[in-house]
N, C-alpha and C positions, 0 to 999 in steps of 0.2 A: 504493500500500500504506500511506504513511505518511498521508493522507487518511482511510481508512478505518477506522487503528487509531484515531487520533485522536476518529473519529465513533463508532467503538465503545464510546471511553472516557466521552466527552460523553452517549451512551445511559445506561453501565453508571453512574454518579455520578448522572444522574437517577434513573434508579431504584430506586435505591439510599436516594436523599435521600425519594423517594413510599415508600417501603416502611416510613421509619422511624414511621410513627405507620399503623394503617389502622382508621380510623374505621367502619368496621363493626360494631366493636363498642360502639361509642357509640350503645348502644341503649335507654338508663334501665334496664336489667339486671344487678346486680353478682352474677354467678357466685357460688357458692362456689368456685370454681377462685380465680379474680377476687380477693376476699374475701384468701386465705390471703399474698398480695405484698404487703397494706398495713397498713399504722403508722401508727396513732392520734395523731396530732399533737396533738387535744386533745377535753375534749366535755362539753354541759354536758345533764346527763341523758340523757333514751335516745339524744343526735342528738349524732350523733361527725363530726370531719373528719378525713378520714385523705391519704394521702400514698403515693403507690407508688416507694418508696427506690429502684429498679431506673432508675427515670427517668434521659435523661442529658439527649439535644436537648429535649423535651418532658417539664414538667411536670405530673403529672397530680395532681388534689386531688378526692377524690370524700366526697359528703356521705352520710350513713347514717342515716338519719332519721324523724320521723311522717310523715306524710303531707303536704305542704308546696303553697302555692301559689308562692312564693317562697324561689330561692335568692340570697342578693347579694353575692360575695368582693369584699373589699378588698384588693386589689396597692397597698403602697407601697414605691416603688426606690429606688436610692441619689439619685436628683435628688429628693428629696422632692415626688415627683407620686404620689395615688392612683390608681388607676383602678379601677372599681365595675364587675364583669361581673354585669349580670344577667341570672340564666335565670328565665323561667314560662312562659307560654304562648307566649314567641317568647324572644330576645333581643334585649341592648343595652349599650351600654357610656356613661358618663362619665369624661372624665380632668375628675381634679382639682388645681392646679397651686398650695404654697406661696405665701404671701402677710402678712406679719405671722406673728402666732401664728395664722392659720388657713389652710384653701387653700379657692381658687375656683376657679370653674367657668363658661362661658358657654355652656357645650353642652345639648343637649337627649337625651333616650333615641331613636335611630333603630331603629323595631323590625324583626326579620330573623328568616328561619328559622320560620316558624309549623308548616311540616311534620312529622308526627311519623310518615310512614312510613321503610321504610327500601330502597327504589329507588334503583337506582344514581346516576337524573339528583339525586334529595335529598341523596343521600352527596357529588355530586358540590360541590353547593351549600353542604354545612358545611366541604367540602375549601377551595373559595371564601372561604369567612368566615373559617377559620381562618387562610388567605393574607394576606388582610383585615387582618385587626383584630390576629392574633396570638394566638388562641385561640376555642375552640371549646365549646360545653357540649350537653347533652340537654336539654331542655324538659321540663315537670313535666306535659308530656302524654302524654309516651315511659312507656313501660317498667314497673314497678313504684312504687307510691309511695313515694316519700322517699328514692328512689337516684338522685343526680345527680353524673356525671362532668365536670369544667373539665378539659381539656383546653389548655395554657399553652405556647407555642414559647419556648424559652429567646432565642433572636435577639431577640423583642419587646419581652421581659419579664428581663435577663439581670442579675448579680451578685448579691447579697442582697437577698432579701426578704423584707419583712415583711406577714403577711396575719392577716384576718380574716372573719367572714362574720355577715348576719343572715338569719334564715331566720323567711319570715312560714307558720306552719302551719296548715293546714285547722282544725284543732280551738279556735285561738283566734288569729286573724289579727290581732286587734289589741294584742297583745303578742308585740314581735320577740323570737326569742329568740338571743341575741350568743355568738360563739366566737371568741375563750376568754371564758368567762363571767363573767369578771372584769372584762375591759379591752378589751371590741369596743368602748364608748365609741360613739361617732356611725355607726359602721361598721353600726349595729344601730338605728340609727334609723328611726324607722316612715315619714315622708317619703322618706326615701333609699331604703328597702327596698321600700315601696309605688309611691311613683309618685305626684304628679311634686316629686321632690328640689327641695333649695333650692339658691340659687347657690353658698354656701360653709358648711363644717364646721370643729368644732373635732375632727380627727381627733388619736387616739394610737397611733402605729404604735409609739412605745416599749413599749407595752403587750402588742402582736401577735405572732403566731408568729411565729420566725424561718425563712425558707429559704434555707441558704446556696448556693455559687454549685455 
């Protein structure tokens, strides 16, 4: 008896822990339902970053925007590492790691997720990456344009943060445009945001939104 209660509990905690985010909805579609849970963290002209307060384990930051080939968040944590999620036609990430007054980098873009259907074995695959890497986003192939959901496990990404984003859009790809429009700084850089970055940045995360813990 004391075996099975045991195995029931080890079930009910996984499933529990699978339940708390279900990426189904991470389809490039922001509902109006969707829409009415999130707060404008910041925006510069018609392309807003918003924020869904409700969030506890999982960070969600979703973009509102023109039509975009590129989205690219800047995460920086309390270790002064950035880390660049980018979404477009697949994704990928770089950590970027303090050094002097700048941070480096020796990594490369590993691209993942090209899929933009929404099958269970796909879903299963962003569930994967999410596991992965510590977040998850839609691809600028999904959904509606200019609606991209980041998807952020607090485990990976945990205490304050500070973020940013550059977002290269259809209508003029060769001017990124930086949020907050002030002081995305290198976060909005057209190498960074484009493809393929340099080894190091003079990032300002003093400048970036704050998310506390």
């Amino acid at each position: 008896m004391k075996i099975l209660l045991q195995t029931t509990l080890l079930l009910f905690f996984a499933y529990s822990s699978q339940a708390q985010i279900d990426l189904k909805n991470l389809d490039g579609n922001i509902s109006s339902q969707e829409i009415k849970g999130l707060e404008i963290l910041d925006e510069n002209g018609t392309n807003q970053l918003l924020i869904d307060p409700s969030s506890d384990n999982y960070l969600k930051i979703t973009v509102k925007s023109e039509e975009l080939y590129v989205a690219s968040l800047c995460i920086c944590n309390e270790q002064d590492e950035v880390t660049v999620l980018h979404a477009s036609a697949a994704l990928g990430q770089i950590l970027y790691k303090k050094e002097g007054d700048g941070w480096v980098t020796n990594q490369k873009f590993d691209w993942q997720l090209r899929e933009v259907d929404m099958k269970d074995a796909t879903i299963a695959k962003r569930n994967q990456y999410l596991q992965d890497n510590g977040w998850v986003a839609n691809t600028m192939n999904m959904g509606n344009a200019g609606e991209t959901e980041f998807i952020i496990d607090r485990k990976a990404f945990a205490g304050k943060l500070k973020l940013a984003i550059g977002l290269m859009t259809a209508e003029n790809p060769n001017s990124i445009v930086g949020i907050p429009s002030d002081g995305a700084g290198d976060c909005a850089d057209h190498k960074l945001v484009a493809g393929p970055p340099k080894t190091n940045y003079k990032f300002s995360p003093g400048q970036w939104l704050e998310v506390n813990e």
